[in-house]
N, C-alpha and C positions, 0 to 999 in steps of 0.2 A: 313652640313645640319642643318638648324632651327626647332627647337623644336616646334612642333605644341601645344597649349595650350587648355583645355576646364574647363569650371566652371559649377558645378552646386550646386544649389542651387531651397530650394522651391518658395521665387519671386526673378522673373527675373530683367530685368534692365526696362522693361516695362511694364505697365497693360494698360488695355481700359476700357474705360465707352461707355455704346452705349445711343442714344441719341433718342428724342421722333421718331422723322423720321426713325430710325434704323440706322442710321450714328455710323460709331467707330471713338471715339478719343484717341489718342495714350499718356501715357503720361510718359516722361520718369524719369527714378532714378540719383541717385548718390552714392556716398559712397564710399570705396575703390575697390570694385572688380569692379567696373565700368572703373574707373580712370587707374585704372590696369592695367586691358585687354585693353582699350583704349592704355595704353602706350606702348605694344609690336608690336603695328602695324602688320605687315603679320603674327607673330606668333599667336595671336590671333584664336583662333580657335570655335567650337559652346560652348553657355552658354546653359547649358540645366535648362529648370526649370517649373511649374505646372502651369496648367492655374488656379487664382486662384477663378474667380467670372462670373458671366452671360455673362459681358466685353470680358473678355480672352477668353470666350469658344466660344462666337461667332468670337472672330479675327477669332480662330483656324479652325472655318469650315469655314468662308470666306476666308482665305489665305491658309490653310493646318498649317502643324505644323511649316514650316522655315516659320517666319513674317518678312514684307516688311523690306528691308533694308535701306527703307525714315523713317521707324517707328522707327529705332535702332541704328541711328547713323552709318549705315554699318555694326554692328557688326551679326553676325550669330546668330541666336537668333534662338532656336526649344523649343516650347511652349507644354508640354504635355496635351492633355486632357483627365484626368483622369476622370474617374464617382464621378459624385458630392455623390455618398454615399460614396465611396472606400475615395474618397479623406476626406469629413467629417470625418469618420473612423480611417484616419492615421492621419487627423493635428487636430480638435478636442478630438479625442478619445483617441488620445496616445501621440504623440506629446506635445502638450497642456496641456492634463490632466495627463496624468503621469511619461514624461519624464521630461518635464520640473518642476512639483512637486517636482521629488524626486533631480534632481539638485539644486534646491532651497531652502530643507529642509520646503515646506509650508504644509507637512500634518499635518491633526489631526489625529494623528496615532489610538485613542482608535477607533477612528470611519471610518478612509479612508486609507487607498486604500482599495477595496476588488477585488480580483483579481477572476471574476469568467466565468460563460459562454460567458457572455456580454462583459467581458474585451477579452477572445481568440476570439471573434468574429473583434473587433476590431482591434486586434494583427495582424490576416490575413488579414485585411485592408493596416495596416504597411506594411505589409510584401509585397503586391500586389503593392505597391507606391513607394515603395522602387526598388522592382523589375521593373519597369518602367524607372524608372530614369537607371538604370543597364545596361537595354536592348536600350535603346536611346543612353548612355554614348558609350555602345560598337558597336553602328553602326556609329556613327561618330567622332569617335578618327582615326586617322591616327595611323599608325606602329609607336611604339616605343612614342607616344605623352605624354603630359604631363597631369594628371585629377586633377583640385581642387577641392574636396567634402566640402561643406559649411552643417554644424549644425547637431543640434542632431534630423530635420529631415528626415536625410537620413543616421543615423547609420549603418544602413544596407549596404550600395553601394558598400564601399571601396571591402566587402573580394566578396558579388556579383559581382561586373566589375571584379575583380582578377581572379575568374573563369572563366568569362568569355574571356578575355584580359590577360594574363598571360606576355604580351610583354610593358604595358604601366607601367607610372612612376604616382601611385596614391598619395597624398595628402589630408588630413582629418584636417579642426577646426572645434574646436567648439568654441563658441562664448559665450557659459553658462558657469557657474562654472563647477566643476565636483563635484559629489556626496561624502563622505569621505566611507568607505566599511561599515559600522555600516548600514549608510541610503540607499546604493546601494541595502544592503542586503532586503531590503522592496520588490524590485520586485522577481518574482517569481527566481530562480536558472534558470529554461531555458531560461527566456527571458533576465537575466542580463548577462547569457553566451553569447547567441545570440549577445547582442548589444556590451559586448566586444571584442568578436571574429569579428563584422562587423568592428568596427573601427579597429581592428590589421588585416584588411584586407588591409591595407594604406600601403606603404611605409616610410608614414613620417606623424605621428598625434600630430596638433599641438595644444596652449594655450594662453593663454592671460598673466595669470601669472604661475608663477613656482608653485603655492600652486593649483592649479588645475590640472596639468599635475603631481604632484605628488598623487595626491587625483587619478587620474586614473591610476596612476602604481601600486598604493597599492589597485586598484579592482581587478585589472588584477591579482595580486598573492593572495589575500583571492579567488575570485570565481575560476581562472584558474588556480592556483599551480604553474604560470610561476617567471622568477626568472627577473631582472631588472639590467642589467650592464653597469653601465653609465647612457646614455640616450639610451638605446636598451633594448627593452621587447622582449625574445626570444618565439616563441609559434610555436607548429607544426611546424616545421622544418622551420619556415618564422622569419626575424625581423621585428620590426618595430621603427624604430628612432623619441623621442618624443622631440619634439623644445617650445620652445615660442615665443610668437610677441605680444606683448602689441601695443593693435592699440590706435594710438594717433588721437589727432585733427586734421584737415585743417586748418591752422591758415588762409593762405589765401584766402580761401573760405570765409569761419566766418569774418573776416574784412574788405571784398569785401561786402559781402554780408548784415553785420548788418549795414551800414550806407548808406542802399539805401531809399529813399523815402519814399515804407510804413512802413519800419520801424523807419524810424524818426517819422511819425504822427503816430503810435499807442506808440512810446514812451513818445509824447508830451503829450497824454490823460491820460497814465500810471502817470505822473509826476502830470497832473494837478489834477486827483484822491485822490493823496497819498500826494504832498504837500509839505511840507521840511522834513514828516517821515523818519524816518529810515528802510530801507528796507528787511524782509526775504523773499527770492527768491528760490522758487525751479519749478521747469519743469517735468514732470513724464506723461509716459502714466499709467492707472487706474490698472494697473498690481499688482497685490496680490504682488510679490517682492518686491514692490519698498516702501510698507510698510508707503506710505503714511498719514494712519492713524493715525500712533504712534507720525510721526512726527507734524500733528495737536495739537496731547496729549502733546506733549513734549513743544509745540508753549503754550498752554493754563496753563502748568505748568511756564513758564515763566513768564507770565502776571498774576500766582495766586502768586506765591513767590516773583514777580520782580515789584508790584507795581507802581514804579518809573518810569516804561516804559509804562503804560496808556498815551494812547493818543501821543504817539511820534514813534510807532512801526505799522508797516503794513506787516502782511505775501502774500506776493505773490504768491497765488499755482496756476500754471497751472496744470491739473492734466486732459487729454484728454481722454476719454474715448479709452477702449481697450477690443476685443476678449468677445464684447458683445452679442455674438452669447451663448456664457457661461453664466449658470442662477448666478454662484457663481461671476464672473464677474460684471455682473449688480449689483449685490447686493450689492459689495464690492463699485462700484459707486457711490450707493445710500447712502453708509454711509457715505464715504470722504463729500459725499454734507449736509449730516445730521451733523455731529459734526463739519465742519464748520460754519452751521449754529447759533449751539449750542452757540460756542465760543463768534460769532456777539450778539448774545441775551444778554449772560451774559455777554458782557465785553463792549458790543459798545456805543457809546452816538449820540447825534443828530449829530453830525460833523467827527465822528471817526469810521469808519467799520476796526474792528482789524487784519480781513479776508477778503482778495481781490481772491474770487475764481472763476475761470475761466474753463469751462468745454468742449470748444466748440477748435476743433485744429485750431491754425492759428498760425506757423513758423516765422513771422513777429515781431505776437507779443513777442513770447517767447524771438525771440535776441532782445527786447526791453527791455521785464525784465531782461535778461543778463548782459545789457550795465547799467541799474541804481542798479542792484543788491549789497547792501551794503556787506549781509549776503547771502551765499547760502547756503541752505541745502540738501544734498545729502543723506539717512539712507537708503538706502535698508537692507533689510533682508540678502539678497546674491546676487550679481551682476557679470556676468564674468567680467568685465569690467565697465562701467556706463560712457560712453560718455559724459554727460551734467555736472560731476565734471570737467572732462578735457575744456571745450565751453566758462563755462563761465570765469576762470581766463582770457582767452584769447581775451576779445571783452568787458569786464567791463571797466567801463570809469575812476572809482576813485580808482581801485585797489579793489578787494573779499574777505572777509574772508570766509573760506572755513571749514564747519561743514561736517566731512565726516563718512561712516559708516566703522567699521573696516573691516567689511564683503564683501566693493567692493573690485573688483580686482583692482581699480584702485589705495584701497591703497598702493599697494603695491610701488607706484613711487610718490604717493602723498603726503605719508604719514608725512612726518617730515615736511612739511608747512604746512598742512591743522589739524586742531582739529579734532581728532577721537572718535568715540562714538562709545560705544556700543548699536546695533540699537533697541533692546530690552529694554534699560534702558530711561525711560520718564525724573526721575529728572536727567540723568548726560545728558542727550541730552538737556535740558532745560539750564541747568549750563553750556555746551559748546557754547548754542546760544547767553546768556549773556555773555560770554568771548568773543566771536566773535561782539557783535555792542560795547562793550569796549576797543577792539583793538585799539590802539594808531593810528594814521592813517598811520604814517612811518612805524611800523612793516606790516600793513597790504598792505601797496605799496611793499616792500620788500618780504611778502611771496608771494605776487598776481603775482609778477615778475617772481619769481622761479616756479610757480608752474604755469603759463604757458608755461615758458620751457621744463619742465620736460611734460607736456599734451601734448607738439607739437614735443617729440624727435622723433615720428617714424609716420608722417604722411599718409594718406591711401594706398596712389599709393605706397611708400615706404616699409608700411605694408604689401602688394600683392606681391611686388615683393622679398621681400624679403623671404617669403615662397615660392617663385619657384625657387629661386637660393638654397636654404635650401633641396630641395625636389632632385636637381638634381643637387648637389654636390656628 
């Protein structure tokens, strides 16, 4: 007998926009759990996940919760519709602002987090969204099926479905860093119980790198007292076996895809912009992590120490807004576009813009800066992973040198070809970008080589599967 399969996750593999007439249009994803479940054919089973905008809410009452299987590629798809407060509540209010804070280490602790009425009211929001996904998950699993839990939205699900489902094989990542127990210790003691006991509600919780699954065994014994043997956290009379899968690139996707048409012509514009410059390249949504700012500083300490690169250097930042629903969000927006600004004033001249910044999202363009990318820069703060280090070795046309932060996860496979910074330091991030556009061009084809290798060893569908062969061993 085949293993029935389910995924959930907060977006699905599809959203809708409705259109002036009332029309929905359906528009679908990719990524590895796509690719995934696509690749198990019958075993595939529902992807449960939240409707997450006026789009989705209206499929959900014109279709009900299972959406058309013309919209989904066949796949089984049940859309929840949760109340736009409950859902604001869990993916705003807690999600957003303090689970993913305190994975990321972005408080300003004298002043944030304050954990008070406002924040338990919130929490019950979590808790209510959570329990959704739970109660969906356990009306359509088959006996004995398999459940993948996607992120630190639904910490909660794993030890809820287990109550409820005592017969199924669960599965939990996360996709963020994990907190170290110093910064874990920020949230309150019940709710940092709460979300470790949700996740050892899994059968099998897994990581991107080993320094995060270890970052979560060492919460599990500061807040729960349990002990760690091997890769098994024993708690309340349950294990749970912690893995890793470091998700790599689609090199065939990215290859197929950055040499199709519109991205030839917005790389022709990109070139005819920039000129025979020398290129810094970096990609980011507007996300506090990804620390885009520093990297600006660190770009403007270059051009104050490095004179000799006037007028021969262009920073390339895509930087697309993100979660501007968030007042600290925009704000953090407004400033990436302020101190670029800054930089163009003080440094630029009639023929030279030192800063090429781009705020508006278009995927075309970005694997156009990819493919001319001399230099990229990658510096998050803390990254579970960081996709766009692993993208561009893979699809650059002369070979990348690769500025990366120690802090992603993806150092950790990246690390001995790419120059690592620490992401907090301006002049040694300045002094790795000049060591990166001084790279001899043969070392830089030779790391650019290795270090798409190493981006593409565990591709997405690979990625997926390999956590459900992991889960039900």
């Amino acid at each position: 007998m085949t293993t029935e399969v389910l995924v959930a996750s907060n977006r699905g593999p599809v959203s809708y926009s409705v259109g002036a007439d009332g029309s929905l249009t359906a528009r679908r994803g990719g990524g590895g759990v796509v690719s995934g479940l696509m690749a198990l054919g019958s075993r595939a089973g529902t992807w449960v996940c939240a409707a997450l905008g006026d789009g989705d809410r209206a499929a959900v009452d014109r279709f009900g919760a299972t959406l058309p299987a013309a919209d989904t590629d066949g796949q089984s798809v049940r859309m929840l519709r949760i109340p736009p407060a409950t859902y604001d509540a869990a993916y705003n209010g807690v999600a957003n602002s303090v689970l993913w804070f305190v994975h990321h280490l972005l408080y300003q602790t004298p002043l944030e987090p304050v954990f008070d009425e406002a924040f338990e009211e919130r929490w019950a929001g979590y808790e209510a969204y959570n329990t959704a996904f739970a109660e969906a998950l356990a009306e359509e699993a088959g006996e004995g099926a398999a459940v993948l839990v996607q992120d630190y939205h639904l910490s909660l699900v794993p030890r809820m479905l287990r109550e409820r489902r005592p017969d199924l094989r669960i599965g939990f990542f996360a996709h963020t860093p994990w907190a170290p127990p110093e910064l874990f210790r920020v949230l309150p003691d019940p709710i940092a119980r709460q979300v470790l006991l949700g996740v050892l509600g899994a059968d099998r919780a897994a990581f991107h790198t080993r320094r995060w699954a270890d970052a979560f065994a060492a919460c599990c014994a500061d807040q729960l007292g349990v002990g760690l043997s091997g890769d098994v956290v024993a708690h309340e009379g349950g294990t749970t076996r912690l893995g890793v899968h470091a998700l790599g690139a689609d090199a065939d996707f990215l290859r197929e895809r950055a040499f199709r048409p519109d991205v030839d012509e917005r790389l022709a514009a990109l070139r005819a912009e920039i000129g025979d410059r020398r290129t810094i390249v970096r990609v980011d949504r507007t996300e506090l992590s990804k620390n885009i700012v520093r990297g600006l500083l660190a770009y403007r300490r270059l051009l104050t120490d490095r004179p000799e690169w006037h007028g021969r250097v262009t920073h390339v930042a895509f930087a697309y807004p993100s979660r501007q629903d968030l007042a600290v969000y925009r704000e953090y927006t407004a400033e990436v576009s302020r101190v670029a600004e800054a930089i163009n004033v003080e440094f630029g001249t009639a023929d030279w813009s030192p800063v090429l910044l781009h705020v508006k999202d278009d995927f075309a363009r970005s694997l156009a800066a990819y493919r001319l990318a001399d230099v990229a820069l990658v510096n998050p703060v803390r990254d579970g992973m960081n996709l766009v280090a692993k993208e561009v070795p893979v699809i650059s046309e002369e070979g990348v040198a690769l500025v990366l932060s120690r802090e992603a996860g993806a150092a950790a496979e990246l690390g001995e070809d790419a120059l690592l910074v620490n992401p907090y330091d301006i002049a040694g991030t300045a002094q790795a970008l000049h060591r990166a556009l001084t790279m001899p061009p043969d070392e830089r084809a030779r790391r650019s080589e290795r270090l798409a290798a190493a981006a593409t060893a565990l591709p997405p569908t690979d990625w997926f599967l390999d956590q459900l062969s992991a889960l039900q061993a």
